[in-house]
ZAMARGU-4260 file (C-alpha; in steps of 0.2 Angstrom, whole numbers, plus 5000, padded with zeros to 4 digits):
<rodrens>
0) 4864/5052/5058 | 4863/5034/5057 | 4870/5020/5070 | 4882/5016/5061 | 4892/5036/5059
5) 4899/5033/5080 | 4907/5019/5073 | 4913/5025/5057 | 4919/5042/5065 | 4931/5029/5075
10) 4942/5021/5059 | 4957/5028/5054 | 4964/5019/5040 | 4981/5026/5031 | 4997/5018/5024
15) 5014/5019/5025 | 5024/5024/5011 | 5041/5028/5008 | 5058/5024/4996 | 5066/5008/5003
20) 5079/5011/5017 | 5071/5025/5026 | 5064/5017/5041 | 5043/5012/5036 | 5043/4995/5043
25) 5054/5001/5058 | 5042/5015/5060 | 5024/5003/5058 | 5032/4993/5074 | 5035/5008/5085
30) 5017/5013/5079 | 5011/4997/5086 | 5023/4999/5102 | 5016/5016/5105 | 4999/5009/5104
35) 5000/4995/5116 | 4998/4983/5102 | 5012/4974/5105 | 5025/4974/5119 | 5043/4971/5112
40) 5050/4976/5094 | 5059/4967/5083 | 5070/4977/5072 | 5077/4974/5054 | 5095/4973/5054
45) 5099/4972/5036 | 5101/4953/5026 | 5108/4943/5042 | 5095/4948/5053 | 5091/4936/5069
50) 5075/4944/5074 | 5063/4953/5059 | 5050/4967/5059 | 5033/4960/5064 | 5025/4966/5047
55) 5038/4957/5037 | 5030/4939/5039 | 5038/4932/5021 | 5052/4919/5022 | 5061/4930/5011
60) 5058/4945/5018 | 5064/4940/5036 | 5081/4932/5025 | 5084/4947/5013 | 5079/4961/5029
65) 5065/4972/5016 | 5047/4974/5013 | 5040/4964/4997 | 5023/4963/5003 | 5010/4974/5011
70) 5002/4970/5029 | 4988/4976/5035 | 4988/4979/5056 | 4973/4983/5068 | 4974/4993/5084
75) 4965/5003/5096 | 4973/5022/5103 | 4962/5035/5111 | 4946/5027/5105 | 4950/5025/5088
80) 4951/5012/5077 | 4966/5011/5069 | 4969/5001/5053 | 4988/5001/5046 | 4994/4996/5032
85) 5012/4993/5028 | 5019/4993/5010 | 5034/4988/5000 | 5047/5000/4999 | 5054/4995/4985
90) 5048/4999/4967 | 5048/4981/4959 | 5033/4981/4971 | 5025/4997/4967 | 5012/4991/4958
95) 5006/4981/4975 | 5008/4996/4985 | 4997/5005/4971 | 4983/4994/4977 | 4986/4997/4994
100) 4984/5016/4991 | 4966/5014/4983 | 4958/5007/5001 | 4966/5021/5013 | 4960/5037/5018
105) 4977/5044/5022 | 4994/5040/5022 | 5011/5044/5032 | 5026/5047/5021 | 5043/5043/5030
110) 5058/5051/5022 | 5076/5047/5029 | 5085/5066/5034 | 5100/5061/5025 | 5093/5055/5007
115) 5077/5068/5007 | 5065/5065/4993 | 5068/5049/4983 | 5062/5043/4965 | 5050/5031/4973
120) 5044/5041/4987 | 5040/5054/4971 | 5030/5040/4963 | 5020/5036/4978 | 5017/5053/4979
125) 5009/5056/4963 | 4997/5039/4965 | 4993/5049/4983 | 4992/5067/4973 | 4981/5058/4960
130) 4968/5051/4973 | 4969/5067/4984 | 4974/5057/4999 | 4978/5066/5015 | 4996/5064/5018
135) 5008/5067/5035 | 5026/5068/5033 | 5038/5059/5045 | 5056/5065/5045 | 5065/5051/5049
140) 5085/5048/5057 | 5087/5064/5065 | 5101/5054/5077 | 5112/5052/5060 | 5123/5065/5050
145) 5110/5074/5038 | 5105/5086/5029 | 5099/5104/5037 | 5079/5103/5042 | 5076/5119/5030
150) 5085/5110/5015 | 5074/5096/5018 | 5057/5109/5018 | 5061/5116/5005 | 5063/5100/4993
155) 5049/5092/4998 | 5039/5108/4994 | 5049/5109/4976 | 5049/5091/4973 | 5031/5085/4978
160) 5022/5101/4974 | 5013/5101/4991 | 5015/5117/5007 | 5025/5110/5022 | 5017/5113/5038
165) 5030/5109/5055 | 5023/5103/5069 | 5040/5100/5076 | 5058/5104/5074 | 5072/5098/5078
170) 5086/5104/5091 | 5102/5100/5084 | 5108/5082/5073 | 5118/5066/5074 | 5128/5064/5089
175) 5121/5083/5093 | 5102/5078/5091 | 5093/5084/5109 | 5077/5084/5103 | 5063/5091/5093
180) 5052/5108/5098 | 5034/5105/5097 | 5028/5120/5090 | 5007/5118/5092 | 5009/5113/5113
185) 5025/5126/5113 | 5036/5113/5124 | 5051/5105/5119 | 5052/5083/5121 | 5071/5080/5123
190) 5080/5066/5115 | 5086/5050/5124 | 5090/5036/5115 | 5086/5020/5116 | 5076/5003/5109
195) 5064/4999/5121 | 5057/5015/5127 | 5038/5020/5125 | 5041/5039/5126 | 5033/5042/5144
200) 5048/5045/5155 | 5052/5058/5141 | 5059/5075/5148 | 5046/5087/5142 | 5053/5105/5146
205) 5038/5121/5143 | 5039/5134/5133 | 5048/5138/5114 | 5062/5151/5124 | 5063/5141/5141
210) 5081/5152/5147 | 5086/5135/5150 | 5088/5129/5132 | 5103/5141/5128 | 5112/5134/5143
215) 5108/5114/5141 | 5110/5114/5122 | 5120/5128/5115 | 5123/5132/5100 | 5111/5119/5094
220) 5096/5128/5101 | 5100/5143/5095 | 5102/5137/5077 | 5083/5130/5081 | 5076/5146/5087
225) 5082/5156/5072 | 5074/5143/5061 | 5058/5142/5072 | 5055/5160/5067 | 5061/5160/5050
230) 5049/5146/5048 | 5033/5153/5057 | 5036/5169/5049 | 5038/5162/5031 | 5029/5145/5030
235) 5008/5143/5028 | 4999/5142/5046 | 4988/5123/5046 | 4974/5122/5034 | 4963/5108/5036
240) 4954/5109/5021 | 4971/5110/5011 | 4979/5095/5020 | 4964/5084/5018 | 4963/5089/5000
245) 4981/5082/4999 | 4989/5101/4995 | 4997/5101/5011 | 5008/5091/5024 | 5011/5095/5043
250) 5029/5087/5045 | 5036/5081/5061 | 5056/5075/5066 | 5061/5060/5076 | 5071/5044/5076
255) 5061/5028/5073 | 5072/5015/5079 | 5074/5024/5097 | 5055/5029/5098 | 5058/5045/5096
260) 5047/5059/5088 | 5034/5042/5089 | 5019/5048/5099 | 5015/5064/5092 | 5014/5058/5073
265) 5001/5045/5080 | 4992/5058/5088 | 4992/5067/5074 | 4985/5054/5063 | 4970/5051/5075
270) 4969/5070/5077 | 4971/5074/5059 | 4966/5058/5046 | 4949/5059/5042 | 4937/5044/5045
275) 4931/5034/5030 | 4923/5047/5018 | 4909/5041/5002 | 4915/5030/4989 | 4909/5031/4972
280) 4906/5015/4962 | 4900/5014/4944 | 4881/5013/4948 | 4880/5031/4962 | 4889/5037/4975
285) 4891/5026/4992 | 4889/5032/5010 | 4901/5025/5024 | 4887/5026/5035 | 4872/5015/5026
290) 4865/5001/5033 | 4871/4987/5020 | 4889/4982/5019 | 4898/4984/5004 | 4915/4980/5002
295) 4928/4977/4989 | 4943/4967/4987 | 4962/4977/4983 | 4975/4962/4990 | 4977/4944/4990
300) 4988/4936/4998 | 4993/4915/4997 | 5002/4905/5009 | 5000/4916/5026 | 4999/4899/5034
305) 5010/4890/5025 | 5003/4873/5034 | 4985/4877/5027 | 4989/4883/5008 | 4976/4898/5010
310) 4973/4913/5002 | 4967/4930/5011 | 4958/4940/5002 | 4959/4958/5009 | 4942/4967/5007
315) 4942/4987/5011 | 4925/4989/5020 | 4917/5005/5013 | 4901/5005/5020 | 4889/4997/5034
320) 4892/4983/5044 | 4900/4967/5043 | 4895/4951/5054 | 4900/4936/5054 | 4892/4922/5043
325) 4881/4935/5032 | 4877/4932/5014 | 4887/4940/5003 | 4886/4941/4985 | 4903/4943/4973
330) 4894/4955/4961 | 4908/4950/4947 | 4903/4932/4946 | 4886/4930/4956 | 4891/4917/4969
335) 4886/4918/4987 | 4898/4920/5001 | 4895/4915/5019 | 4910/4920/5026 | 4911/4911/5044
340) 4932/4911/5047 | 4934/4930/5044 | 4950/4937/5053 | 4958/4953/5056 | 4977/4955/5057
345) 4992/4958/5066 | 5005/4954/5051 | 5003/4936/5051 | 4993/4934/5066 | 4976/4932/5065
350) 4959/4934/5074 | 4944/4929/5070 | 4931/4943/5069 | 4912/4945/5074 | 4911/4964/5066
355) 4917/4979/5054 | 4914/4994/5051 | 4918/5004/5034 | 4936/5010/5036 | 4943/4993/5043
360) 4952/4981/5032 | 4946/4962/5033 | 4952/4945/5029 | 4941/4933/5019 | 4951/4915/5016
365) 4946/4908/5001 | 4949/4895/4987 | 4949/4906/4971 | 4932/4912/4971 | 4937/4930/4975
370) 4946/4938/4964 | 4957/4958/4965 | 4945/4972/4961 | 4929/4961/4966 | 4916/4971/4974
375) 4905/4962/4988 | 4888/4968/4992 | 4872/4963/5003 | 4863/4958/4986 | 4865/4975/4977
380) 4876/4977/4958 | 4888/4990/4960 | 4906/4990/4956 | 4919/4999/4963 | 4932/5005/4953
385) 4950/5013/4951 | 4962/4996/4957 | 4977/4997/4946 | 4985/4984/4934 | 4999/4988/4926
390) 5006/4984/4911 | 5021/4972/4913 | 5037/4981/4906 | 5049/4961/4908 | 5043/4945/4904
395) 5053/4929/4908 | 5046/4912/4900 | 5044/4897/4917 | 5046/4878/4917 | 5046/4865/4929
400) 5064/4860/4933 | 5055/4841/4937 | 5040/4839/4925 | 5030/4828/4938 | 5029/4844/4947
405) 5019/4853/4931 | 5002/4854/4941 | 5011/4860/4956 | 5018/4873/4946 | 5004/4878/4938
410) 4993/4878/4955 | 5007/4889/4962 | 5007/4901/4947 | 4989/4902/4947 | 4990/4907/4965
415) 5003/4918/4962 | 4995/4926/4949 | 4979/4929/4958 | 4989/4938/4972 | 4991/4951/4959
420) 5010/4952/4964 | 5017/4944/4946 | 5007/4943/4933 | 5003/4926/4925 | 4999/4924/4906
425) 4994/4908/4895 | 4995/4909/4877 | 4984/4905/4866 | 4994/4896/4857 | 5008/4885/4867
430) 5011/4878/4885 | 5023/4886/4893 | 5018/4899/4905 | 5025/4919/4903 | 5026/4929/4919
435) 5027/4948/4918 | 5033/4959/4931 | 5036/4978/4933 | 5054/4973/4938 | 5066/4960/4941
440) 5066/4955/4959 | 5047/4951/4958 | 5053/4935/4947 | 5065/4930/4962 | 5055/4931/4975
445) 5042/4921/4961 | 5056/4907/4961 | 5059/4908/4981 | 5042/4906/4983 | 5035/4892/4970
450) 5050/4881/4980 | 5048/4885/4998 | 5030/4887/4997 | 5025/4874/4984 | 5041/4864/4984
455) 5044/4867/4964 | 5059/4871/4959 | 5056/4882/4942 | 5067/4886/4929 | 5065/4907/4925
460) 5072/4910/4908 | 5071/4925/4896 | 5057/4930/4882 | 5059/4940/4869 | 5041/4952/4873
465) 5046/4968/4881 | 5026/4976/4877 | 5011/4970/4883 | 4994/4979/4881 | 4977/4973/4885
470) 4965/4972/4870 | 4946/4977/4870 | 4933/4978/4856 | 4917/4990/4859 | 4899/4983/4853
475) 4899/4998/4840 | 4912/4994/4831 | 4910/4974/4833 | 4912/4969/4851 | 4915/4951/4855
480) 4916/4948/4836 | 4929/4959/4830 | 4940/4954/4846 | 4939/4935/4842 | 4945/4939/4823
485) 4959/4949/4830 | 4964/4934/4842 | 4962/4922/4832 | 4974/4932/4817 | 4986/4934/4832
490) 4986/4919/4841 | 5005/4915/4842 | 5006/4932/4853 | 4991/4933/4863 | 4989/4927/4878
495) 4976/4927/4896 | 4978/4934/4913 | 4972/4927/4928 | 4956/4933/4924 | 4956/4927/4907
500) 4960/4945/4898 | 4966/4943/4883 | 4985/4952/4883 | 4992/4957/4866 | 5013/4953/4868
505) 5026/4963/4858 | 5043/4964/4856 | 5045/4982/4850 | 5035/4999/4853 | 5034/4999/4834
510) 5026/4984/4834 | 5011/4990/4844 | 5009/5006/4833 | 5009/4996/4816 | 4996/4984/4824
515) 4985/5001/4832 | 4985/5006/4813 | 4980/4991/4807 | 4967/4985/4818 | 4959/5002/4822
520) 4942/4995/4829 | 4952/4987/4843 | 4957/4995/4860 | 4975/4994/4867 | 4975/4998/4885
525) 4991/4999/4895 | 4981/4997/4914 | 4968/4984/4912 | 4954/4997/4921 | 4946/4995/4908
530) 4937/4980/4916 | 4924/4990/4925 | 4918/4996/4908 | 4916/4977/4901 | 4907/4974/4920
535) 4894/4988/4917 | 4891/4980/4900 | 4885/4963/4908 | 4877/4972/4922 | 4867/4981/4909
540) 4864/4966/4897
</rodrens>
């Protein structure tokens, strides 16, 4: 065992995912509540909210009342470390909560009682599948009108392919919700609602059929007791080797907003999330517990103090021990870091940091030399891999509505860009700047930032590409050689990313074929992974 496992046994590190609407970010906050990490929550109350949810730190998050940005919060319960991360809800932003999903060993679905499964939480659910993450299910709104707890059991078993566990149930709905069953500690927690409780003057009454239940709840209780036993007769008992292999969910019911249901999903997550586990890279497999820190970068994030104009790079610890002010190396590039400002998080809120351990999330600021997918190491060349980037499916063209403000425009693109939340491409050939996007409220919140974060106002217009593919050349069929003649014979529709990867652009799927057909030694890739390859290769040579 080496010195380091205590301390790595400690992190828990998971997300929060979910379809937009069904309570995340009001969840995360109760989360933190429950914790003691903070004392009061904010709530979001829709696009005229007075008071916003401490992990929604954006200017136009706290204006329009959702998620477009993932945070990353650290607390302490029970002796564990706890490193939550919040993501956007909705799927404009998917491709950021992709990222997010790559540096988490578990995560915590919410699902609203009324809507049930929803397309996005599906897609979330298959990055999660994909990755074999451990995954909780939080039932959320049992104090509304919605749908019957057996209905929603059986969708998520037929709509995300996974085995439903209950660790709770609930006792009645809406204006008839008294609380939820706790079916492993056979007691029943009953409801009260309420903002600002914490959960410990709860009524907790023993036992599964207390006498007592009948008379206090009625018919309620007795619907609950025949669907207990229906439920423990007919659903699996808890497997941990399934749930960590992400084949199976425990679920628990509650209400968010009034703290309800709160407590016992965070003691699941620290009784259930594993700790961080091995990590492979390109090079061999990497222990959590070795002595030398690894780490690499899967957000970045511009402007969280507006005043300084910084960027945060988030960097997923995977293995040994951060300090402060240790040399680092950025495999990618070969530069040194000595990182002396290094913070941890609560939203926006910062603190600096003396140590890590793998599992916690830190915050490097830094003026462009780090860059999404980096891997940071002691001195060793290894590269992580498996951070996502999507090819863009819109494309809007951007000038400056005042051309004094062109380098503006460009630092704030370039910025932008490097976040990984748009993506900026220069052509070749021409000077105005192309963003693509996933969808279409990316480019708004694009505009809303470049003028109250950079104070340009930019003009988004339409383009005419719709198809975008990175393009690469292997050595054996002409490498750097055959990539430049394709370039160079398509240069009015190729342009750079923000890390100079050269992006074929296309108006029509037919397009891309004929050009596959005749340019067969070149490789068109829809997700630019493909970069861990090319790394190896210089690594090599």
């Amino acid at each position: 065992m080496s010195d380091l496992t205590p301390q790595v046994r400690r992190r828990r590190t998971f997300a929060i995912i979910s379809h937009p609407d069904a309570g995340k970010t009001t969840l995360t906050e109760k989360l933190l509540l429950f914790s003691g990490a903070i004392q009061i929550a904010g709530s979001v109350k829709a696009r005229k909210a007075t008071r916003h949810a401490t992990s929604d730190w954006m200017e136009i998050e706290k204006q329009r009342g959702i998620s477009v940005a993932s945070s990353v919060m650290q607390m302490e319960y029970r002796d564990c470390v706890i490193n939550l991360l919040d993501t956007p809800g909705h799927q404009d932003f998917s491709e950021d909560t992709y990222r997010v999903l790559t540096a988490v060993d578990a995560a915590l679905m919410v699902i609203d009682a009324a809507n049930g499964v929803e397309p996005q939480t599906r897609r979330l659910l298959q990055v999660c599948r994909a990755r074999n993450t451990p995954i909780l299910t939080f039932v959320n709104k049992m104090d509304r009108e919605v749908q019957e707890p057996l209905t929603l059991m059986d969708e998520i078993e037929r709509e995300l392919g996974m085995s439903v566990v209950p660790f709770t149930w609930p006792v009645g709905m809406g204006k008839q919700f008294h609380g939820v069953m706790d079916l492993r500690e056979k007691q029943m927690r009953v409801f009260s609602p309420g903002e600002d409780r914490k959960g410990a003057d709860d009524e907790i009454l023993p036992g599964l059929d207390n006498p007592a239940y009948a008379e206090r709840f009625g018919m309620q209780y007795e619907n609950a007791r025949g669907e207990i036993e229906l439920v423990q007769e007919a659903a699996p008992s808890f497997d941990e080797a399934q749930f960590l292999a992400g084949h199976q969910t425990p679920m628990f019911f509650g209400s968010a907003v009034n703290n309800f249901g709160v407590r016992e999903v965070l003691d699941a997550l620290v009784d259930l999330a594993p700790p961080p586990s091995e990590r492979a890279a390109i090079q061999r497999v990497v222990h959590p517990d070795e002595k030398k820190f690894t780490g690499v970068v899967f957000k970045i994030q511009a402007n969280m103090d507006p005043a300084h104009r910084d960027r945060i790079a988030f960097v997923r610890v995977a293995s040994g021990r951060f300090e402060r002010g240790m040399n680092l190396k950025v495999v990618r590039s070969g530069k040194t870091l000595r990182p002396n400002t290094v913070v941890t998080f609560m939203s926006q809120k910062r603190e600096l940091l003396d140590e890590a351990f793998a599992g916690d999330i830190i915050g490097i600021p830094n003026h462009g030399v780090l860059q999404l997918g980096d891997t940071i190491t002691e001195g060793e060349a290894l590269q992580y891999t498996g951070l996502p980037f999507f090819a863009p499916e819109m494309f809007r063209s951007v000038e400056v509505a005042d051309p004094l403000k062109t380098k503006q425009l460009r630092a704030g693109l370039t910025q932008l860009g490097e976040e990984g939340a748009i993506q900026v491409f220069r052509p070749v050939a021409g000077s105005v700047l192309l963003l693509g996007a996933v969808g279409q409220l990316q480019f708004e919140v694009v505009a809303h930032r470049l003028e109250h974060e950079y104070g340009v106002k930019a003009r988004v217009m339409p383009a005419r590409y719709n198809v975008a593919r990175w393009v690469t050349c292997d050595e054996a069929d002409g490498g750097e050689k055959e990539l430049k003649r394709f370039i160079d014979a398509n240069d009015h529709r190729v342009a750079l990313d923000a890390v100079d990867a050269a992006c074929v652009l296309l108006e029509y799927a037919g397009e891309l074929r004929a050009m596959q057909e005749n340019w067969p030694k070149i490789k068109f890739h829809a997700l630019r992974e493909h970069a861990g390859l090319v790394f190896q290769k210089q690594l090599d040579g």
